[in-house]
RODRENPA-647913 format. One record per residue: residue number from 1; z, y, x of N, C-alpha, C, O in turn; residue in three letters. Coordinates in nm, 2 decimals, padded with zeros to 4 digits, always signed. Each point is the difference from the previous one (the first is absolute). Layout:
{resi=NUM; npz=Z; npy=Y; npx=X; capz=Z; capy=Y; capx=X; cpz=Z; cpy=Y; cpx=X; opz=Z; opy=Y; opx=X; resn=ALA}
...
# end
This chain:
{resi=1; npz=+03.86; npy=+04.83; npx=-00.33; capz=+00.07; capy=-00.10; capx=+00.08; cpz=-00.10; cpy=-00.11; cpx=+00.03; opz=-00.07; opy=-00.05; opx=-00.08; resn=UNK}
{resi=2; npz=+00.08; npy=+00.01; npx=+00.23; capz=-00.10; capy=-00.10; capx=+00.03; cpz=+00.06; cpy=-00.12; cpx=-00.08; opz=+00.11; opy=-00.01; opx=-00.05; resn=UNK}
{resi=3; npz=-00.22; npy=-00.09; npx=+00.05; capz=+00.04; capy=-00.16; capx=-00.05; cpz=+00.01; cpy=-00.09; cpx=+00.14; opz=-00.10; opy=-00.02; opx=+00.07; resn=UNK}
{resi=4; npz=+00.20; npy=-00.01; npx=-00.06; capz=+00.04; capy=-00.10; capx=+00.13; cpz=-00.02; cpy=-00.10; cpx=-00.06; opz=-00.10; opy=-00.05; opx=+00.07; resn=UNK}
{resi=5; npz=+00.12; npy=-00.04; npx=-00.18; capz=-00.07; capy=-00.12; capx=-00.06; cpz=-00.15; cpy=-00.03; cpx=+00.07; opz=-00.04; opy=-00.09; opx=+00.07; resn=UNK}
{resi=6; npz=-00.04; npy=+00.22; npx=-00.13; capz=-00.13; capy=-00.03; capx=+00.03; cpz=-00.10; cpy=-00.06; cpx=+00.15; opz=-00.11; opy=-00.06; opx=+00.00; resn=UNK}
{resi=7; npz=+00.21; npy=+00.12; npx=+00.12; capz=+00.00; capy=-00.05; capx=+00.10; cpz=+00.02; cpy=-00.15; cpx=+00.03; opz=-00.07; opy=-00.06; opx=+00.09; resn=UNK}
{resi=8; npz=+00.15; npy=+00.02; npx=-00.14; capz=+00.07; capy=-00.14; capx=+00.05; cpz=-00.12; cpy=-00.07; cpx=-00.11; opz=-00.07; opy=-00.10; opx=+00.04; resn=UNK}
{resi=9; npz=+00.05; npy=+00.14; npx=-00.15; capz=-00.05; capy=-00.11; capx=-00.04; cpz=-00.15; cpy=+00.00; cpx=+00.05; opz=-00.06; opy=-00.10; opx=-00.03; resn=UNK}
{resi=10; npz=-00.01; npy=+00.20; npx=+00.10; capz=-00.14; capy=+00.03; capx=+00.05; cpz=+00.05; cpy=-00.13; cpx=+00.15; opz=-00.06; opy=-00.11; opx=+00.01; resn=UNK}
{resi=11; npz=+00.16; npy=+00.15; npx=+00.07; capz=+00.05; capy=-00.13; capx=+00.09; cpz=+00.00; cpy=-00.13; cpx=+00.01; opz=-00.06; opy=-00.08; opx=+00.08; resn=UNK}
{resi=12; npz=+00.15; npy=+00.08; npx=-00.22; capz=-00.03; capy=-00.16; capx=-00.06; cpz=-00.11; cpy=-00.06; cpx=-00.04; opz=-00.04; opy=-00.12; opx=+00.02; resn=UNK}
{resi=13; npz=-00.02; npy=+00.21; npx=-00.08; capz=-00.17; capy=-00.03; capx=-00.01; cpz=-00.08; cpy=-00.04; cpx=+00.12; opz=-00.10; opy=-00.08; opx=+00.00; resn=UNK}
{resi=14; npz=+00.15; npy=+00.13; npx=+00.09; capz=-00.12; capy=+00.00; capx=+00.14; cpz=+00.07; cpy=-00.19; cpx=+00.06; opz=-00.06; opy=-00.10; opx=+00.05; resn=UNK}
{resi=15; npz=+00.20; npy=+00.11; npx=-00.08; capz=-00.01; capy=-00.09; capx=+00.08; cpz=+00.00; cpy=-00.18; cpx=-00.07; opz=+00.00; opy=-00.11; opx=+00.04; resn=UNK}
{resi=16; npz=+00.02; npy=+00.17; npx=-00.19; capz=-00.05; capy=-00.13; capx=-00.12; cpz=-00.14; cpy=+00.01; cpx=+00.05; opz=-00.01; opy=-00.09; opx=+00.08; resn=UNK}
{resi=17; npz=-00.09; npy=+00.17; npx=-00.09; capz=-00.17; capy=+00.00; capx=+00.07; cpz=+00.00; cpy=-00.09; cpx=+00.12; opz=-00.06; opy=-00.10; opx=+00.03; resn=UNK}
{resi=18; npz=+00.12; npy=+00.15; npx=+00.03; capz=+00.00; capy=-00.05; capx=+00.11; cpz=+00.05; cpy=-00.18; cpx=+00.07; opz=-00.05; opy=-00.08; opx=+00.08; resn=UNK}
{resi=19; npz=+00.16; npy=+00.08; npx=-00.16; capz=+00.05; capy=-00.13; capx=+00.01; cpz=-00.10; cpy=-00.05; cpx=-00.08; opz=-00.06; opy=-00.09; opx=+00.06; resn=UNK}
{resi=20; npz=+00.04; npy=+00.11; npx=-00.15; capz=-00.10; capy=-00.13; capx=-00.08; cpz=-00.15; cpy=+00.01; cpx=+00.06; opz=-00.03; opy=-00.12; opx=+00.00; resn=UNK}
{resi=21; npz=-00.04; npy=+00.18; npx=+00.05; capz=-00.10; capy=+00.00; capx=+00.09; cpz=+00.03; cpy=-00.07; cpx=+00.11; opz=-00.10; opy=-00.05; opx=+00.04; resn=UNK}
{resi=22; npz=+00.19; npy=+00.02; npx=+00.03; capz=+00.04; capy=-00.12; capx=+00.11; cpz=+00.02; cpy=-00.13; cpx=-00.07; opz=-00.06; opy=-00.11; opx=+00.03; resn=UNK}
{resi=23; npz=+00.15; npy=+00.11; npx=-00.12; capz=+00.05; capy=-00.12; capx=-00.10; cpz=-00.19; cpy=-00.06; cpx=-00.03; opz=-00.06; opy=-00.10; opx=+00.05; resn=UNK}
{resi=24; npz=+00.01; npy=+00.18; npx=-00.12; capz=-00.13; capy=-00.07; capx=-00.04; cpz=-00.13; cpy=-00.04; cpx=+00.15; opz=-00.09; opy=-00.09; opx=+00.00; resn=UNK}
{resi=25; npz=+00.13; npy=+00.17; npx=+00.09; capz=-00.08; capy=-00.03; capx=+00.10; cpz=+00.00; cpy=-00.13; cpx=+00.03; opz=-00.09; opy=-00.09; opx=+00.00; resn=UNK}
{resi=26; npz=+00.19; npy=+00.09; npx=+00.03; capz=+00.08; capy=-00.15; capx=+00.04; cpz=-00.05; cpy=-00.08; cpx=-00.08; opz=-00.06; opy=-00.09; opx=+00.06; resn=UNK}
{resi=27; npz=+00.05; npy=+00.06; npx=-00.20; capz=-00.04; capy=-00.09; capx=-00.07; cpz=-00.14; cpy=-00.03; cpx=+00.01; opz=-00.03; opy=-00.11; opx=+00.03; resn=UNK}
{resi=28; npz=-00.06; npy=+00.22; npx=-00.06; capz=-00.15; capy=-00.02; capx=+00.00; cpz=-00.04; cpy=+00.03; cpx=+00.14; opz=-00.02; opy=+00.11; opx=+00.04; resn=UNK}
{resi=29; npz=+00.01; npy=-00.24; npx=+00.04; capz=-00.09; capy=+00.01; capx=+00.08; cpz=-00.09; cpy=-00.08; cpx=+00.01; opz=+00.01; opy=-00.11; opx=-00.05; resn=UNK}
{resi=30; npz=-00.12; npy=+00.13; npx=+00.12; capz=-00.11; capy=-00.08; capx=+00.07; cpz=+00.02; cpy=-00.13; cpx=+00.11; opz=+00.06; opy=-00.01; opx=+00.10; resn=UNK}
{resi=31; npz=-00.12; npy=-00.07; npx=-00.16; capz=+00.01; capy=-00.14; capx=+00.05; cpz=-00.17; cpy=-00.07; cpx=+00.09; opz=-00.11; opy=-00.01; opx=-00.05; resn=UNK}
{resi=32; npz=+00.14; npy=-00.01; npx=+00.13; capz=-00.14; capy=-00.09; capx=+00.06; cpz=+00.04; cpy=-00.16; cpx=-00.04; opz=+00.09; opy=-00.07; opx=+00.01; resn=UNK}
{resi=33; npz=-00.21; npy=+00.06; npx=-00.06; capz=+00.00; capy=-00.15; capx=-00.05; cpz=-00.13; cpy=-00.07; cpx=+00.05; opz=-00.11; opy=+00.06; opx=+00.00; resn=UNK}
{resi=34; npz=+00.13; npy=-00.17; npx=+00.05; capz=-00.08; capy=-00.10; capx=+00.03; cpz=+00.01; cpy=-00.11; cpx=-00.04; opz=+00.10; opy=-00.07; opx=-00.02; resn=UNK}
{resi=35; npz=-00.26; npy=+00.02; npx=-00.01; capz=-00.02; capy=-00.13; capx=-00.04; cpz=-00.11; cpy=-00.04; cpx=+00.03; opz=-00.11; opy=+00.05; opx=+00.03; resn=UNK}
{resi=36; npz=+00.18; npy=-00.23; npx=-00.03; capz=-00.10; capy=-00.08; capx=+00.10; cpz=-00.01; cpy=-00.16; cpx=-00.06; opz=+00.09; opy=-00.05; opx=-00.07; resn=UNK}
{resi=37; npz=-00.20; npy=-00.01; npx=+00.10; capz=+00.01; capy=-00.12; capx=-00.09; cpz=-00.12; cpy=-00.09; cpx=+00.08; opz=-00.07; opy=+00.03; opx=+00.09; resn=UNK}
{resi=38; npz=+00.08; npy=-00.13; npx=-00.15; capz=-00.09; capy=-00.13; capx=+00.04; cpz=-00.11; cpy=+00.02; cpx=-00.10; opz=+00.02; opy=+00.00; opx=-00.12; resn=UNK}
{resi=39; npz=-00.14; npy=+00.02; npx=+00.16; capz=-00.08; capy=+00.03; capx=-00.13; cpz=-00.05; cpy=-00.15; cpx=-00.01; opz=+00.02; opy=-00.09; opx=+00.09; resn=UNK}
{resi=40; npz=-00.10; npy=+00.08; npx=-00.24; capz=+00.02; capy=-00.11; capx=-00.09; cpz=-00.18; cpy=-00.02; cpx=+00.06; opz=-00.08; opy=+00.09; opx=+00.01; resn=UNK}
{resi=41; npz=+00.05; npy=-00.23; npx=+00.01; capz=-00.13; capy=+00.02; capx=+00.05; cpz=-00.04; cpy=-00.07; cpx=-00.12; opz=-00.11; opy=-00.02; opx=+00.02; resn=UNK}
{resi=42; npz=+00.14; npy=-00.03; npx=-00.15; capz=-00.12; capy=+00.04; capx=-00.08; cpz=-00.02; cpy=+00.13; cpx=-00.09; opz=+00.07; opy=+00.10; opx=+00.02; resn=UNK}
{resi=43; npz=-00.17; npy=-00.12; npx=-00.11; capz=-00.07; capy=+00.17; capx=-00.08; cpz=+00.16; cpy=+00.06; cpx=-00.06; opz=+00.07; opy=-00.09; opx=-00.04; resn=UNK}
{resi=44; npz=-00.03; npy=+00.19; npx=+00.02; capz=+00.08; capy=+00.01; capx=-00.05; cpz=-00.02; cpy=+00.15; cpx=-00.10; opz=-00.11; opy=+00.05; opx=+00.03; resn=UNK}
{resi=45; npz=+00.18; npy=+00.03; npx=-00.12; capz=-00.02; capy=+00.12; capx=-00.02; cpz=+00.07; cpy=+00.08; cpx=+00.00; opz=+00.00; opy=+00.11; opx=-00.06; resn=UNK}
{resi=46; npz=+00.10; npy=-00.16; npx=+00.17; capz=+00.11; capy=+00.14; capx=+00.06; cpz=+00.15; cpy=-00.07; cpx=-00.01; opz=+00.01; opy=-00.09; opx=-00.07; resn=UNK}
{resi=47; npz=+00.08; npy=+00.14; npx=+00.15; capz=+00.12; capy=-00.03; capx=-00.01; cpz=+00.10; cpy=+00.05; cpx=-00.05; opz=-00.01; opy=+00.12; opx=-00.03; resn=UNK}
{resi=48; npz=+00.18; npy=-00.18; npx=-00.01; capz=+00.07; capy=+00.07; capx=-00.07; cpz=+00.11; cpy=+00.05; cpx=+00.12; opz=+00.01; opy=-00.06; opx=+00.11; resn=UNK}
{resi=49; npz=+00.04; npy=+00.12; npx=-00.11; capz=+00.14; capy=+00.01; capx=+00.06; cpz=+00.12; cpy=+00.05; cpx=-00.08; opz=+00.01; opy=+00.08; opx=-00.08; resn=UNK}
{resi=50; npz=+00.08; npy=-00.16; npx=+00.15; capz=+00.14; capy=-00.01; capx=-00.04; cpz=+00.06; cpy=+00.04; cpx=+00.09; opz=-00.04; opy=-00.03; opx=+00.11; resn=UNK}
{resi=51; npz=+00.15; npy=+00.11; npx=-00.14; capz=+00.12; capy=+00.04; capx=+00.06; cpz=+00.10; cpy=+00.04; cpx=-00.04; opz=+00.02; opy=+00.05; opx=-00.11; resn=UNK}
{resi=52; npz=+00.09; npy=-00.07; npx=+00.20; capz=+00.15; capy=-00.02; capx=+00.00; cpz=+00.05; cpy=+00.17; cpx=-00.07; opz=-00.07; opy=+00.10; opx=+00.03; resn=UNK}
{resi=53; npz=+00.17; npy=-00.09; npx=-00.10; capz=+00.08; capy=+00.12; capx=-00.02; cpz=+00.15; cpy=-00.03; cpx=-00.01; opz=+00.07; opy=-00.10; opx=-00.02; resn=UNK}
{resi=54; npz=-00.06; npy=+00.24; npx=+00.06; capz=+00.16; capy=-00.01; capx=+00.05; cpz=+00.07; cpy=-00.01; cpx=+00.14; opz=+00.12; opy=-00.01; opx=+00.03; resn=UNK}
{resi=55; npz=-00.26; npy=+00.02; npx=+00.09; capz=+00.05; capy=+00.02; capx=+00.10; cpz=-00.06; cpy=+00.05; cpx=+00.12; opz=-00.12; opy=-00.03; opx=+00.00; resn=UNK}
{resi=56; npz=+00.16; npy=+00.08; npx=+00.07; capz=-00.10; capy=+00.09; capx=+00.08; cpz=+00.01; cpy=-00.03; cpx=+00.17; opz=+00.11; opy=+00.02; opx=+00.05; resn=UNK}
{resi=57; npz=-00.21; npy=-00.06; npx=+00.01; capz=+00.02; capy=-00.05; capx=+00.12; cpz=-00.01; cpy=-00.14; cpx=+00.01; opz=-00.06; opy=-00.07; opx=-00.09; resn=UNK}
{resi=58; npz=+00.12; npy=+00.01; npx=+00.20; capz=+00.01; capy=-00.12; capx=+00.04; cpz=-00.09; cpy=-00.10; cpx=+00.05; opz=-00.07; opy=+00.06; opx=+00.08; resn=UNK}
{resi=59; npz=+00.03; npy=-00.21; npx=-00.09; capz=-00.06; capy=-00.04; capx=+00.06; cpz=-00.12; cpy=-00.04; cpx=-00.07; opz=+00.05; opy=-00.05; opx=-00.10; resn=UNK}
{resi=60; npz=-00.17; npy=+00.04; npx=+00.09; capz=-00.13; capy=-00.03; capx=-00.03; cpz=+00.09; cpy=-00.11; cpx=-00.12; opz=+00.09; opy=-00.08; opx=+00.00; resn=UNK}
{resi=61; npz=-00.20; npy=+00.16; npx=-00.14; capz=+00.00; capy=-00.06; capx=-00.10; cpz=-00.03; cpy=-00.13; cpx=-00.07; opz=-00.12; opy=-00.01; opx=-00.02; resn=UNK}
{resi=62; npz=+00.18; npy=-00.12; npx=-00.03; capz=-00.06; capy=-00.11; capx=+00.05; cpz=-00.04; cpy=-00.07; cpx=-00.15; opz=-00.03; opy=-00.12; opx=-00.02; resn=UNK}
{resi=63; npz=+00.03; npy=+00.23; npx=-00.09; capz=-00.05; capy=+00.00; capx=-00.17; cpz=+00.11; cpy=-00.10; cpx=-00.04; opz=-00.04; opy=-00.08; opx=-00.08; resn=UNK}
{resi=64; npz=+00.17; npy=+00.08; npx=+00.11; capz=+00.12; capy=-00.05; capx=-00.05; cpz=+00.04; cpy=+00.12; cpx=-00.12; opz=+00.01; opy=+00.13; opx=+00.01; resn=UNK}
{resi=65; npz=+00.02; npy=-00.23; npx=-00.15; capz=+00.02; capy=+00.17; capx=-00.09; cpz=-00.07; cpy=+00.09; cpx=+00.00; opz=+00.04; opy=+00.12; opx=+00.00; resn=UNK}
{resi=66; npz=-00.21; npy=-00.17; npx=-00.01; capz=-00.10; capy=+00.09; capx=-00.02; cpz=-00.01; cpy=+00.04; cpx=-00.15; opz=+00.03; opy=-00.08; opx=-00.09; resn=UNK}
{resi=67; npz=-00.08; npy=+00.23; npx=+00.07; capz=+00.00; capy=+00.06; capx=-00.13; cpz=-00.10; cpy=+00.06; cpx=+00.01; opz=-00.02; opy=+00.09; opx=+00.08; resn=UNK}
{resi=68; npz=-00.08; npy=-00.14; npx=-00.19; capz=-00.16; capy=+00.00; capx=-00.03; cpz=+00.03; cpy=+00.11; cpx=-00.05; opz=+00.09; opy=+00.02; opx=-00.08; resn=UNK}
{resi=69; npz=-00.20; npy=+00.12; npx=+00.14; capz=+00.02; capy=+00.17; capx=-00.06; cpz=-00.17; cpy=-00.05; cpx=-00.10; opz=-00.07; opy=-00.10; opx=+00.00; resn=UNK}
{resi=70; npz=+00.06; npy=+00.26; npx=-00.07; capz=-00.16; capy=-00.01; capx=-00.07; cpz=-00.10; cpy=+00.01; cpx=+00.10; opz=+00.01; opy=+00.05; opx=+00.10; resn=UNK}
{resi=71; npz=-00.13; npy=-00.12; npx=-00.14; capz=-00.11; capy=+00.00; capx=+00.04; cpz=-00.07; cpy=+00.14; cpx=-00.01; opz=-00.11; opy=+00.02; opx=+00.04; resn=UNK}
# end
């Protein structure tokens, strides 16, 4: 006797695979980032940058609630 179980759950498989491959797409994507600044006209040995988390978009960053990452 065939297993009719084994079908549905080969189904459900494809489409848990599948939903979660869009579900994660969506989350990890690629971002273009740009940055621009007033350079410092004395000697210096490099700069730090800070940036905002928790939001994505909107209008040029103005280091309001800036959060120093590692060097």
């Amino acid at each position: 006797m065939k297993d009719v179980n084994n079908g549905y759950t080969k189904i459900a498989g494809f489409f848990l695979t599948l939903f979660s491959l869009v579900l994660f797409a969506s989350v990890v994507q690629a971002r273009d980032v740009t940055f621009t600044w007033t350079a410092n006209t004395d000697t210096v040995d490099g700069y730090r940058l800070y940036y905002k988390t928790g939001t994505i978009g909107g209008a040029p960053y103005d280091g309001t609630g800036a959060t120093e990452g590692n060097s």
